[in-house]
C-alpha positions as CSV (number, residue, x, y, z in Angstrom):
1,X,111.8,238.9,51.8
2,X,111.3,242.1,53.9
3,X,114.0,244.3,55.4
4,X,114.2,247.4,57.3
5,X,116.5,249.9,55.5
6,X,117.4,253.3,57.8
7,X,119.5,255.7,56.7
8,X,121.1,258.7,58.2
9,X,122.2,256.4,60.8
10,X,125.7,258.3,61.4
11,X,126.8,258.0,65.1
12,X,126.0,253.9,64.7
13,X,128.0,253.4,61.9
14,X,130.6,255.6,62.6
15,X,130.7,253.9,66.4
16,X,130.7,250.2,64.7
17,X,133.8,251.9,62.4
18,X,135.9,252.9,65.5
19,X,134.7,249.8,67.4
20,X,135.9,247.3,64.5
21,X,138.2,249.5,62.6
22,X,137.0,248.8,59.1
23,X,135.4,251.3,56.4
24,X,131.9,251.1,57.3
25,X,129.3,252.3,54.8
26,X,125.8,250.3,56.4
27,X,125.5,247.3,58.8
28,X,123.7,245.0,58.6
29,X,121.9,243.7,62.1
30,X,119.1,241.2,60.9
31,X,116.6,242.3,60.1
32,X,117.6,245.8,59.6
33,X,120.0,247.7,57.0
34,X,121.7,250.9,58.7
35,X,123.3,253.1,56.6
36,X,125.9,256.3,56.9
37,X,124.4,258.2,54.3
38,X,121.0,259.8,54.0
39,X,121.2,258.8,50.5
40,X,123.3,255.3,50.4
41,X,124.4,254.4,46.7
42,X,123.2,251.5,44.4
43,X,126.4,249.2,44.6
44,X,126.2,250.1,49.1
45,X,122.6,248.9,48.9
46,X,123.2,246.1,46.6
47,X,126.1,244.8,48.8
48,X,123.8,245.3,52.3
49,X,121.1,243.5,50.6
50,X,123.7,240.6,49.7
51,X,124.4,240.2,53.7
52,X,120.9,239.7,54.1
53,X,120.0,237.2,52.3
54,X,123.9,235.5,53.7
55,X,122.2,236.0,57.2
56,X,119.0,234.5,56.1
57,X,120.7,231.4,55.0
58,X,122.7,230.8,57.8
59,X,120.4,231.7,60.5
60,X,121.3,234.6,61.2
61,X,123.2,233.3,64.7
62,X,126.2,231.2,62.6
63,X,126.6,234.0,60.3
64,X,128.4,235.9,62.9
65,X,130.2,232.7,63.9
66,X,131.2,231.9,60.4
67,X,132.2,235.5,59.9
68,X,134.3,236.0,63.0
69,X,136.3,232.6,62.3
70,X,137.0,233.6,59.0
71,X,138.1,237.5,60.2
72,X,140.4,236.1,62.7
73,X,142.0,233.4,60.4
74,X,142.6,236.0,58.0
75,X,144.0,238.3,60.9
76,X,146.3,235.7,62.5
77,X,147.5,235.0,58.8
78,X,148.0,238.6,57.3
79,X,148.0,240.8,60.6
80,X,146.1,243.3,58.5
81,X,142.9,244.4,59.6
82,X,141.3,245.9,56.5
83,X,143.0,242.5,54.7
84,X,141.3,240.4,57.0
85,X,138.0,242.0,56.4
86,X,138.5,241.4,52.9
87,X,139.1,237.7,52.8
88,X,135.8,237.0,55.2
89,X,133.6,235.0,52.7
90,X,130.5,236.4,52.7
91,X,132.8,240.0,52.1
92,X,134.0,238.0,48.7
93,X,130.9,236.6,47.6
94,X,129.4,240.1,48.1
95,X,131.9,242.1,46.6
96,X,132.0,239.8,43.8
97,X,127.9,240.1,43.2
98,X,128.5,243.8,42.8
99,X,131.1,244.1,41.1
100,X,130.1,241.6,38.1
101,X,126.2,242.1,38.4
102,X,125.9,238.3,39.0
103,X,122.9,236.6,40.6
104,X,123.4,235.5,44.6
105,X,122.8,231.9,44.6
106,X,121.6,230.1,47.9
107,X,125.3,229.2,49.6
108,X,127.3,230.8,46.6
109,X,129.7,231.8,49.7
110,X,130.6,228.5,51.2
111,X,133.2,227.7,47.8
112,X,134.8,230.7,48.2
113,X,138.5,230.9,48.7
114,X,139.7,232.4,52.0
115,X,143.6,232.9,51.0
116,X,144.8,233.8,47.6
């Protein structure tokens, strides 16, 4: 698999921060990474990289659909926007790969929980 990865990308992240009022470190647009920081850390990269491979396996196109029904079920749930955020899926599945150093497996987000 080959990505783009561009950092320094300020302005872009910062405008996708005000525009969907989450803490944005990178975004990921297939099939490039865009990160805040000239310099993005390990666990950033590692996470980014996770959404990749998420958008691979879904398409690309139903991993926005997918993510947006699962942000606004959250929202309509919790009215919290960084909460909602949270409980996305593919936010859990890579969260959880970074935190516990565990292998992505091919659709390891479709099992996950969406309300705890």
């Amino acid at each position: 698999m080959s990505w783009y990865e561009l950092t320094g990308c300020k302005k872009l992240v910062r405008f996708a921060d005000k525009l969907f009022h989450f803490n944005v470190e990178g975004l990921v647009l297939f099939p490039f990474i865009l990160y805040e920081d000239d310099k993005p850390s390990k666990t950033n990269r590692q996470r980014q990289k996770i959404h990749l491979q998420q958008q691979l396996e879904t398409l690309v196109i139903f991993y926005y659909f997918i993510y947006w029904y699962d942000f606004w079920l959250a929202y309509w749930h919790y009215r919290d926007i960084e909460l909602s955020h949270l409980k996305v899926r593919f936010e859990q599945e890579a969260i959880h790969g970074v935190c516990n150093g565990s292998k992505k497996t091919f659709w390891g987000w479709f099992n996950l929980k969406r309300w705890d």
